[in-house]
Each structure stands twice: as C-alpha cells, then as structure tokens.
C-alpha positions in Angstrom: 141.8 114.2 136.7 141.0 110.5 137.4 139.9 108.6 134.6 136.0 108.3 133.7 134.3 105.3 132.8 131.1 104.7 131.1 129.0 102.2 129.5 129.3 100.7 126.4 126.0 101.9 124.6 122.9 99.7 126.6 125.0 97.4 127.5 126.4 96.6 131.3 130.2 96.9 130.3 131.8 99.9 131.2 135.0 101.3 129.3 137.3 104.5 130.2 136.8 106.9 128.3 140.0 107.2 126.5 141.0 104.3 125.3 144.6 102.6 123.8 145.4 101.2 120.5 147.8 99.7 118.8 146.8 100.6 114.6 150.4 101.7 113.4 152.5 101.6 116.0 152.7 98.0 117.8 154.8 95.7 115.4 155.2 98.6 113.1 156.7 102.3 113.8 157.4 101.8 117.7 160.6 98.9 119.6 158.2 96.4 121.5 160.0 98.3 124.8 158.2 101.5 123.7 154.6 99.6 123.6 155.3 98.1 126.5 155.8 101.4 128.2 152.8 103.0 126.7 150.7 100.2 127.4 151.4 100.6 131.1 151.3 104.1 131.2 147.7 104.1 130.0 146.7 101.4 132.7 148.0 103.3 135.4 146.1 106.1 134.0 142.9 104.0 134.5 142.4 103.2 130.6 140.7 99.5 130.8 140.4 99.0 127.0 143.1 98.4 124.5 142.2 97.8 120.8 144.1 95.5 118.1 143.1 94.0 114.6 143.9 90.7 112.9 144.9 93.2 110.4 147.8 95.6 112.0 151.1 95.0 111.2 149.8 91.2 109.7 149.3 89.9 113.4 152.5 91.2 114.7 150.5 94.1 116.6 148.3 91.3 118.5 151.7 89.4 119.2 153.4 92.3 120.4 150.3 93.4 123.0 149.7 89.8 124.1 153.6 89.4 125.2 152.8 92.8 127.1 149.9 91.8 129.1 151.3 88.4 129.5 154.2 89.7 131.2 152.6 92.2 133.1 150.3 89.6 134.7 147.1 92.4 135.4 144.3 90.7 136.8 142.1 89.6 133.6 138.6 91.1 135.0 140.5 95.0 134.9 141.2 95.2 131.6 139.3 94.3 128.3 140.7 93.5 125.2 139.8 93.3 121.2 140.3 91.9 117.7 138.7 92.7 114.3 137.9 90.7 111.7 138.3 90.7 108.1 141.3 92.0 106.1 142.9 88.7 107.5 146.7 88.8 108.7 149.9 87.0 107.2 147.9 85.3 104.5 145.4 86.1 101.9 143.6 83.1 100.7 140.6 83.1 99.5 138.9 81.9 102.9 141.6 83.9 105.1 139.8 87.1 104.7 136.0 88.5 104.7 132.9 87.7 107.5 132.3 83.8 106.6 131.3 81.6 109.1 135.1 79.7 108.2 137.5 82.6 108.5 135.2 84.7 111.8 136.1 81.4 113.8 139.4 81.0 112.6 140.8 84.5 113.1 139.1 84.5 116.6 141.3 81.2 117.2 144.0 83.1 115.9 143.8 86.3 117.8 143.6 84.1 120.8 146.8 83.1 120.5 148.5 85.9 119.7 146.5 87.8 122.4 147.7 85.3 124.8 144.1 85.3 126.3 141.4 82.9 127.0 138.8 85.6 125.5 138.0 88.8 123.8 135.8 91.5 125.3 135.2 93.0 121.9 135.5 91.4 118.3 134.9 93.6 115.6 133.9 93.1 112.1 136.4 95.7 110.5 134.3 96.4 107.2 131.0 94.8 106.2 131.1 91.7 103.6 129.0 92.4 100.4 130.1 88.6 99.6 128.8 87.2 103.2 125.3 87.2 104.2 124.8 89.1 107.0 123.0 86.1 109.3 125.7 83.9 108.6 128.0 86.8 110.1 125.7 86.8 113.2 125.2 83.3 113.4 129.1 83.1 113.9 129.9 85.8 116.2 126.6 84.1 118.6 128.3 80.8 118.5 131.7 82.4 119.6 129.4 84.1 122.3 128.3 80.7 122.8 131.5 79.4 123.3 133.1 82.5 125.7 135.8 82.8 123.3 133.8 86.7 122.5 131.8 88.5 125.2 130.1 91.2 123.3 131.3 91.8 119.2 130.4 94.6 116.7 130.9 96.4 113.3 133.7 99.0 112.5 132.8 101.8 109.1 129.5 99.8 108.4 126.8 102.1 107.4 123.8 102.3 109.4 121.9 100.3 107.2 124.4 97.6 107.4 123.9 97.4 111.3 120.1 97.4 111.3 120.4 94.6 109.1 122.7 92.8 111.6 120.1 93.6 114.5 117.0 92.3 112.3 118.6 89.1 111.4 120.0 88.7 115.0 116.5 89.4 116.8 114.5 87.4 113.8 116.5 84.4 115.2 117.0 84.7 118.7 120.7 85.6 118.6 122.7 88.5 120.2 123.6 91.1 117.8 126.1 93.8 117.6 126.9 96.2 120.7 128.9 98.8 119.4 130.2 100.3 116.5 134.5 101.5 115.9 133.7 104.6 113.6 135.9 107.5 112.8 135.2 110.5 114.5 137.1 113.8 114.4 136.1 117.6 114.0 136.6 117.0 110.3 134.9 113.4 110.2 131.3 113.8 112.0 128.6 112.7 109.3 128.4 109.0 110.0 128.2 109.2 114.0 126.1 112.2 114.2 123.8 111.9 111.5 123.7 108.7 110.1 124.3 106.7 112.8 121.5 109.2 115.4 118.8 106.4 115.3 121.0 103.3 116.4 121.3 105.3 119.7 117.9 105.6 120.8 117.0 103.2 123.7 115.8 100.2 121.8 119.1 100.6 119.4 121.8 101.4 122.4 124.3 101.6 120.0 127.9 101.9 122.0 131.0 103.5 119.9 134.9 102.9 120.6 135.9 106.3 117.9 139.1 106.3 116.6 141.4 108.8 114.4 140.1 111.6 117.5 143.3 113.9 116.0 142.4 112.7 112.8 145.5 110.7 112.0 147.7 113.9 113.6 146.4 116.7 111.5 144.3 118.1 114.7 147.5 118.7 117.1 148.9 121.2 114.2 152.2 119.7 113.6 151.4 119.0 109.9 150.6 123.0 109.1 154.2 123.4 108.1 154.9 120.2 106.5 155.6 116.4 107.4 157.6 115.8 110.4 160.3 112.9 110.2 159.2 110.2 112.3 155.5 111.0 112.1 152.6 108.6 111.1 152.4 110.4 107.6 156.4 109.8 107.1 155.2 106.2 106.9 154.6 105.2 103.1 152.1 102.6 103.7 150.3 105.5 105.1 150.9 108.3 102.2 147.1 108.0 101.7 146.3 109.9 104.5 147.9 113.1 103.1 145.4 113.1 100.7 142.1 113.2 103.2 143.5 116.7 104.5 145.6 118.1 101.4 142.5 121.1 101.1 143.7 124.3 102.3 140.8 125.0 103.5 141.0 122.3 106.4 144.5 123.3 106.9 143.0 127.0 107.8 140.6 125.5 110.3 143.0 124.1 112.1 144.4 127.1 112.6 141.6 129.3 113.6 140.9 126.1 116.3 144.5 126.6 117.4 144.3 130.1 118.3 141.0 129.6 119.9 142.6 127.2 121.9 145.7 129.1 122.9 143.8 131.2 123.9 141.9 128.9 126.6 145.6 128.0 127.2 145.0 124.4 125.9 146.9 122.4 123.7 145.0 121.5 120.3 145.4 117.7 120.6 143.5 117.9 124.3 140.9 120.4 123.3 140.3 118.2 120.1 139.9 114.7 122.4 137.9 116.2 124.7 135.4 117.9 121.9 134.7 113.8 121.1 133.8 113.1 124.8 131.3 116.1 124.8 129.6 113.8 122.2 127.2 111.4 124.8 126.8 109.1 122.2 130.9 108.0 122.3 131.7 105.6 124.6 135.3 105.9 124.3 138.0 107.5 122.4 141.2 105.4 121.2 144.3 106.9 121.6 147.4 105.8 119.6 150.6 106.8 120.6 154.0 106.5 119.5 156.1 107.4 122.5 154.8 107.8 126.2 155.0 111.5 126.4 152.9 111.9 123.7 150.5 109.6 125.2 150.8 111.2 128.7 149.8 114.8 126.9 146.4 113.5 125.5 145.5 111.3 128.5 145.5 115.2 130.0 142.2 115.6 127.5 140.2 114.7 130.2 141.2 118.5 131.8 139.9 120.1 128.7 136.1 118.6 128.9 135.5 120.9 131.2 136.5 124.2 129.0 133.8 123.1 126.5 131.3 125.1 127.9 128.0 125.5 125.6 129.5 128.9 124.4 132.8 127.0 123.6 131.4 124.4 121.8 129.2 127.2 119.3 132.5 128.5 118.8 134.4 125.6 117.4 131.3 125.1 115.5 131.3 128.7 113.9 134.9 127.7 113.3 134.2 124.3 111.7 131.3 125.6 109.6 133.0 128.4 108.3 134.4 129.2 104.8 138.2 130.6 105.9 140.1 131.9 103.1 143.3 130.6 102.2 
C-alpha cells in the first residue's frame, strides 16, 4: 500500500502518515549501521518525516541521523526533519535547559550542527516551562522563523491550556504560534488528544499532531504478556519506568482480548494497533521507532490494516478497551 500523506493540522505542510524516530534507539540501543538501514528503509517506504530531540541519547541521536542523511545526499525539499527543546543535551547548566529566549536559540544552533542541516521543519518545545513566560517562548521560536533556521515549531505533553496560552500571546503580538502538538497516543493513552485537546482542532485552532508511543512503548504488539524479552526497550534500565505505566493486570488482559480479536481479522496486534491511531482524523502522523528493519518493515505494513477498522470494528475494540476483564 503506498504511503499516505496529509497535512499537518491547517497548515500547508504535508507529512506521511507514519512517521520515523529516533527516541531510544539512534546513539543508544541500535550500531549507527542499523539506523542507517532503518532510516532508509522508511524513506523508500515514502515516510518524509523523521523526529530527534536535543535530548536523546545527550545529542548523540541528532549526530547519528545527521551523518545518515548527510551521506545519503536525499534532495532536502523530500524530507523534513525536527528537534525539541528543553531537557538540554551533554550539559546541564543552569541556562542549558528550559524554554528561555538564551537556551531555544542555542539548542536550535546546536541541533543544526548535529543535524547537519541548514534548517528544521519542526522544533518542538518538549515540555512547557513554568519558569519561562510563555511570550518570551514565542517571541524566540518567531525570530528563528524569522531567521529560516525553523519553518513551523510546536509543543510536545503541554496541556491544552498551555497551547491556547501560546496562541493568545502569539496572535496578541503579531507572531506565528504553534502548529502542532507531539502527544502520546495509544489505545491505553487517549484522554489528552481526544478530550482535552478536541477544541485546538476546530478550524480556527488547526491543531496538527506528530503521536508517538502508537504501541505504547511495546506493550501493544503482545510480546511483554509473558515477561520482558532480552534486547527489548524495557530491558533498558534507563527505561525501567515504563514497566510501571502497564504493571495493572487489568491492561495486561486487554491486550489480550485485542489480540484474539485481531487474529482473528488475521492481523498482527502491532499493525491493527497503528492503524487504530490513523482512524483518528485529528493525527497527522504516527512515529514509528524501530530497533531493527524488520521490525520496522512489519508496522510500516499498518497502513494494510486501516482498512479492517470498519465502524463495527472500531465499536469492538472499544467494548474491549472500556471493559472491566477479570484477571
């Protein structure tokens, strides 16, 4: 199935709709050689977006991509490429970190360089700034507009609130505000995006979303039911945190139940759980993460599954999500 593209909220940018990333695995759990191959296995696929943070792997992960594309000399205007900003990289002073004017200029500079590109298509804030007023967070990301170092930027796990706030101080002084919006968004992880977030999409809002964590971190494709694989993202001990999101039963049961249903469609769970985000209109695109290129080939197959989620299909995973399974 070829790949689909679509816009990113009101904007004129269009994005596949799967996406590629590179939280915990560039510079971290995967050889450079096995980004490399994933990175252009995802291209040839049609997937126009990859995703990166100041943040993952302290830099390395933005080093590690921009030797990739580099090398691989793709014509700039077919792919777009971002950064995010705030948990810094290799250092942690005081003015390395956070949304001030000083440090949303610098780590733009920054993930320049280790990008290897002249601009970003997407900068991120990667959590709102309690410390930073939220105009002087605008202010910045206009001038980098300003400058064509950013084309569009955004907010990743700010609350609605948060973002209206951004809009109000960018349209009270004439500046462009944020475009989209990185949440997570998963069969277990739905509140923010559907419900708190349903007014930023109206026409005046045009709210675009880049959702990530669409397996929620693994736990969707069923391989964690019997325990921790060696060599998955949960072996990782930076990441033992995650265990705890899904340690209830109860979830553990769903995923069950939505693994028979989907056996029964004759689907993997990891596809039918990618393409349940896509049936959302509001999401833009999904970010895939992958650690070797099979698995990335399998869910870049999600695209089959959208059309299995019939109306009927789609009450049914609901019944299933909404339900109280016993243990």
């Amino acid at each position: 199935m070829e790949m689909e593209y679509r816009r990113l909220g009101k904007s004129g940018l269009k994005v596949s709709a799967l996406s590629f990333g590179a939280w915990v695995t560039f510079g971290n759990q995967v050889e450079d050689g096995v980004a490399d191959a994933c990175m252009s296995r995802a291209y040839e696929a049609g997937v126009n977006f990859f995703d990166n943070a100041e943040a993952y792997a302290d830099g390395r992960a933005e080093k590690v991509m921009g030797d990739i594309l580099m090398a691989k000399k793709w014509p700039r205007d077919s792919f777009l490429v971002s950064s995010k900003v705030f948990f810094g990289s290799e250092r942690r002073g005081p003015n390395q970190r956070g949304l001030s004017r000083k440090h949303v200029i610098e780590a733009c500079e920054a993930a320049l360089k280790r990008l290897r590109v002249d601009y970003l298509d997407l900068y991120f804030c990667h959590r709102a700034d309690p410390e930073t007023p939220i105009e002087e967070t605008v202010r910045a990301m206009n001038t980098l507009i300003e400058q064509g170092k950013i084309l569009y930027w955004g907010t990743s796990e700010w609350t609605a609130r948060e973002i209206e706030e951004a809009k109000r101080a960018a349209d009270r002084h004439h500046l462009i505000g944020p475009t989209m919006e990185q949440p997570q968004y998963n069969m277990f992880f739905r509140e923010r995006v559907e419900k708190e977030y349903a007014p930023l999409f109206d026409s005046r809002h045009g709210l675009g979303t880049t959702v990530w964590s669409p397996l929620a971190s693994g736990f969707l494709t069923g391989k964690y039911l019997d325990g921790v694989p060696e060599g998955s993202r949960l072996s990782i001990p930076e990441l033992s945190w995650l265990q705890d999101r899904f340690s209830e039963e109860s979830l553990a049961a769903k995923v069950r139940a939505l693994k028979q249903f989907a056996d029964k469609r004759y689907v993997p769970l990891n596809r039918l759980a990618i393409a349940w985000c896509l049936k959302n209109p509001n999401v833009s695109t999904v970010i895939l993460g992958a650690s070797r290129v099979s698995q990335l080939e399998d869910n870049l197959k999600s695209l089959e599954a959208l059309d299995l989620l019939d109306n009927e299909a789609m009450d049914e995973i609901e019944q299933i999500l909404a339900s109280d399974i016993p243990s």
